[in-house]
C-alpha positions as CSV (number, residue, x, y, z in Angstrom):
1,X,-20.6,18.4,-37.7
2,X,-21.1,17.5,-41.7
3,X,-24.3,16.4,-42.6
4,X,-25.0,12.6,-43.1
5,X,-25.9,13.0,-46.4
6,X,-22.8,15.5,-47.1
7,X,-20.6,13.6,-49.6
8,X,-16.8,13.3,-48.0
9,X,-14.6,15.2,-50.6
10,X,-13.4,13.3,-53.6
11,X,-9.4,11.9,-53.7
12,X,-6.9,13.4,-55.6
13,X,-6.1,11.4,-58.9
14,X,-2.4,10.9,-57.2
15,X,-4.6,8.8,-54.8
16,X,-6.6,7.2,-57.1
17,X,-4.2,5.1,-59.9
18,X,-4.2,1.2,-59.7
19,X,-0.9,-0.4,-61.9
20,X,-1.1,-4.2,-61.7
21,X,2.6,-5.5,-61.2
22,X,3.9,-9.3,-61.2
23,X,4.5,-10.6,-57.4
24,X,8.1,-10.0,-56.9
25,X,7.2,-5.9,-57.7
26,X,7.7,-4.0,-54.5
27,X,5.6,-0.6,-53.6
28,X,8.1,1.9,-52.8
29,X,7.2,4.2,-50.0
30,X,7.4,8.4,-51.6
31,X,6.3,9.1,-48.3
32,X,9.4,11.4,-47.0
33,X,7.5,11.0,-43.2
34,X,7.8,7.0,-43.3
35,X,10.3,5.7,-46.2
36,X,13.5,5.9,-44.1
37,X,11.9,2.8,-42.2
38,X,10.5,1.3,-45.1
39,X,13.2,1.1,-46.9
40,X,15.4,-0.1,-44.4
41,X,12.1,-3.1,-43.8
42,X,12.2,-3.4,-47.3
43,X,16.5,-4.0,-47.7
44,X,16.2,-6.5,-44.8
45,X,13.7,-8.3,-46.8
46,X,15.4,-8.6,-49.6
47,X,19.3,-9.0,-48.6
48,X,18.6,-10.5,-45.8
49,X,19.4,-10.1,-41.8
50,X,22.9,-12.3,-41.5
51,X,25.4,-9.9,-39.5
52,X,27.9,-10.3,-42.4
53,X,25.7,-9.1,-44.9
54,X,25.2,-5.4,-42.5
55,X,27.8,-3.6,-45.0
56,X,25.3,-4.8,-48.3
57,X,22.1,-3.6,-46.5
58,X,24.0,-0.3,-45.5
59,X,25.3,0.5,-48.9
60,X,21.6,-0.8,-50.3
61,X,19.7,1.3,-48.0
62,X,22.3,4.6,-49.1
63,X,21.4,3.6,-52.8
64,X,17.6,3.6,-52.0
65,X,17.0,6.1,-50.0
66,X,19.0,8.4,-52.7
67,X,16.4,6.6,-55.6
68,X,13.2,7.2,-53.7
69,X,14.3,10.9,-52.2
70,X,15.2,11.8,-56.1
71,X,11.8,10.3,-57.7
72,X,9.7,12.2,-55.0
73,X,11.4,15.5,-55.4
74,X,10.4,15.2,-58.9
75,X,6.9,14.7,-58.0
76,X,6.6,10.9,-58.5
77,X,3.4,9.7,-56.7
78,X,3.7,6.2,-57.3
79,X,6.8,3.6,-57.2
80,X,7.0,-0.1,-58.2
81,X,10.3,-1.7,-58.4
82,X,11.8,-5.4,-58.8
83,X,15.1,-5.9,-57.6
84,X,16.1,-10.0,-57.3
85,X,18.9,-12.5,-59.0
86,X,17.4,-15.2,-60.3
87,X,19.6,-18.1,-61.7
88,X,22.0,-15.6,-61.7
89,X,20.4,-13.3,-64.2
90,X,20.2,-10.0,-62.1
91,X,16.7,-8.4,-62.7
92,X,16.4,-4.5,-61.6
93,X,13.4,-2.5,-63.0
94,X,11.2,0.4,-61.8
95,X,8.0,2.0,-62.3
96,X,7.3,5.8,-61.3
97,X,3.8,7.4,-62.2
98,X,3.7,11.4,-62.3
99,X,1.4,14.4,-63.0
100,X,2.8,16.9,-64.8
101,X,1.9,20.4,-66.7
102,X,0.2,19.8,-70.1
103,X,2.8,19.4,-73.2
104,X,2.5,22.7,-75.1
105,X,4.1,23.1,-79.3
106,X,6.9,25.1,-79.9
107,X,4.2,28.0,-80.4
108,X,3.2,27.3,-76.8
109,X,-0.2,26.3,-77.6
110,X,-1.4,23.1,-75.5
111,X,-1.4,19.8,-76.9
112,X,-4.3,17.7,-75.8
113,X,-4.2,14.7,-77.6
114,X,-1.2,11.9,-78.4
115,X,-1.7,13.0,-82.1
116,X,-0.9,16.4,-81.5
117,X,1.5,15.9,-78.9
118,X,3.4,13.1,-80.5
119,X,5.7,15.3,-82.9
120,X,7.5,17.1,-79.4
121,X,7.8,13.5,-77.9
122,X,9.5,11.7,-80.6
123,X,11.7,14.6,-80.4
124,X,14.7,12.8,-78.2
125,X,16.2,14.7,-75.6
126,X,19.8,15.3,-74.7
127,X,21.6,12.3,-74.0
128,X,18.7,10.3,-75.4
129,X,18.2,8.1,-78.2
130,X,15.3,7.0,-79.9
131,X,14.0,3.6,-79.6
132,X,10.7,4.0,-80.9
133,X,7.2,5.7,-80.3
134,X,3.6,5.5,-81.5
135,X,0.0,6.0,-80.1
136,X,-1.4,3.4,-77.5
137,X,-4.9,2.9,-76.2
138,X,-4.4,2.3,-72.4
139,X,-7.6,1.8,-69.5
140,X,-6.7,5.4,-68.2
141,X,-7.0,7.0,-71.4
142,X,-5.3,7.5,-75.2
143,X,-1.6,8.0,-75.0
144,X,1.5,8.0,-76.8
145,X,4.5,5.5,-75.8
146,X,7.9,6.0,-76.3
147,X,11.0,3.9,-75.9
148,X,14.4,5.6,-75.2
149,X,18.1,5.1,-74.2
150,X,19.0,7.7,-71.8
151,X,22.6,8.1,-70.2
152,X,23.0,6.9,-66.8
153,X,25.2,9.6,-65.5
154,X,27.4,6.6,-64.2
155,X,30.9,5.1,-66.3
156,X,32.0,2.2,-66.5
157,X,36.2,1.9,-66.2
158,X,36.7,2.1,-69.9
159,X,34.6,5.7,-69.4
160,X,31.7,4.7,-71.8
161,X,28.4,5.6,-70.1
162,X,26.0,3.2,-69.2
163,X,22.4,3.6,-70.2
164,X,19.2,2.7,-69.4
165,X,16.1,1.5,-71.1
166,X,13.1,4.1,-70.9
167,X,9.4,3.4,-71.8
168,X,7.6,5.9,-71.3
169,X,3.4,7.0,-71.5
170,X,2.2,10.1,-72.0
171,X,-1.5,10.1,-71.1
172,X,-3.9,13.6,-71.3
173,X,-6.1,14.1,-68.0
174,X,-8.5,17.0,-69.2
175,X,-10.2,17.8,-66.3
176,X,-7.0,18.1,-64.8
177,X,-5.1,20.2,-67.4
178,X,-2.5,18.2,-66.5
179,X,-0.3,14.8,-68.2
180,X,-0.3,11.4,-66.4
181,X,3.1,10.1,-66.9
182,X,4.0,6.3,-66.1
183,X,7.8,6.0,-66.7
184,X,9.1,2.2,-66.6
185,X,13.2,2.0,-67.0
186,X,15.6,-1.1,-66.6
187,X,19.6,-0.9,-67.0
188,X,19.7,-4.0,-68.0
189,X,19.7,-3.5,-71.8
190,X,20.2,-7.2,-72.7
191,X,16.9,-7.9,-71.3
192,X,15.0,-4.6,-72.5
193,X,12.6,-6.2,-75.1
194,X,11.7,-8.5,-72.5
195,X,11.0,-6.0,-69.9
196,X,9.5,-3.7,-72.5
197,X,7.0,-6.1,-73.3
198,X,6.2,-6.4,-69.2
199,X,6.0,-2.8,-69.1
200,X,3.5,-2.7,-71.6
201,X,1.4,-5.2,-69.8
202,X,1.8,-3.3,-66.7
203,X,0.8,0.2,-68.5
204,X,-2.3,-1.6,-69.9
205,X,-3.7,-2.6,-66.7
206,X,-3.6,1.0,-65.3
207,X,-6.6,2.4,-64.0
208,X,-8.5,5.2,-62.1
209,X,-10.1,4.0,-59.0
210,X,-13.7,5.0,-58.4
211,X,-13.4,7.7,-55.6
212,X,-15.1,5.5,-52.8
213,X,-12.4,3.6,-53.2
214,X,-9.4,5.9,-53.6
215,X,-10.2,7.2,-50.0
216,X,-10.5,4.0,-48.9
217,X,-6.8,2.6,-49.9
């Protein structure tokens, strides 16, 4: 039996992250144990339970289940997502937060600040453009941002790709040796400064629980 005074062990950081998201935001469940029921709560919720609507929530829950399975094989820890019409304006974002290995210079040498790091991120990817990146001073720590358009993988009938807005943070965690990643992304461009000023909000109000209260949640 553990002491009284023995102090219970302290949660992981991937237990520990608070993002504040508007009210229509849903917490999607990584969890590969539960999420097959979750989502399916989660599609009735939102399309709703009419019988004639059963081929929408199939083909929703299909779509989901792909999403969630994808961003948890990936390591994703954390998932927020809006999906809703409102007067007819269709609004789809998400959020995914990750850990991931330290950035390291082309010399391999490991970049620990935004300064130092920001050079190999403003570097775009393939099948990524360049929006725009610069340092940023979040509650979880110093970090770079940056904003990219990044290829779908789906085409539209005239084969052009579609493409979907990226903002993405870049945060050092030193005592982990490891990078806290908070990846926002919409496909719907024609609202992307809109949603890229939300996302920013939402970055800005990430935080590290205390541990009492990361084993508590």
């Amino acid at each position: 039996m553990s002491s009284p005074t023995e102090r219970p062990p302290t949660p992981p950081l991937t237990e520990r992250l608070s993002v504040v998201a508007p009210a229509n935001w849903t917490t999607l469940d990584l969890d590969p144990r539960t999420r097959d029921r979750s989502i399916r709560d989660m599609v009735k919720r939102m399309v709703g339970a009419d019988d004639r609507l059963a081929r929408l929530r199939q083909e929703a829950i299909v779509a989901y289940r792909h999403f969630v399975a994808d961003a948890a094989d990936k390591g994703a820890f954390l998932g927020l997502m809006v999906s809703q019409v409102i007067e007819d304006t269709p609004l789809f974002a998400t959020m995914l937060a990750f850990l991931v290995p330290p950035v390291t210079g082309p010399d391999g040498a490991v970049l620990t600040t935004p300064e130092e790091m920001a050079p190999v991120l403003q570097d775009p990817g393939e099948g990524e453009r360049l929006l725009d990146g610069g340092p940023a001073e979040l509650r979880v720590g110093p970090a770079y941002r940056v904003r990219t358009l990044v290829g779908s993988g789906m085409h539209g009938s005239d084969g052009v790709e579609a493409e979907v807005d990226v903002v993405k943070y870049f945060v050092p965690v030193p005592d982990e040796a490891a990078v806290l990643v908070l990846t926002f992304s919409t496909p719907i461009l024609a609202l992307g400064d809109v949603f890229a000023g939300l996302f920013d909000q939402m970055a800005l109000s990430a935080r590290w629980l205390p541990a009492a209260e990361g084993a508590a949640r």
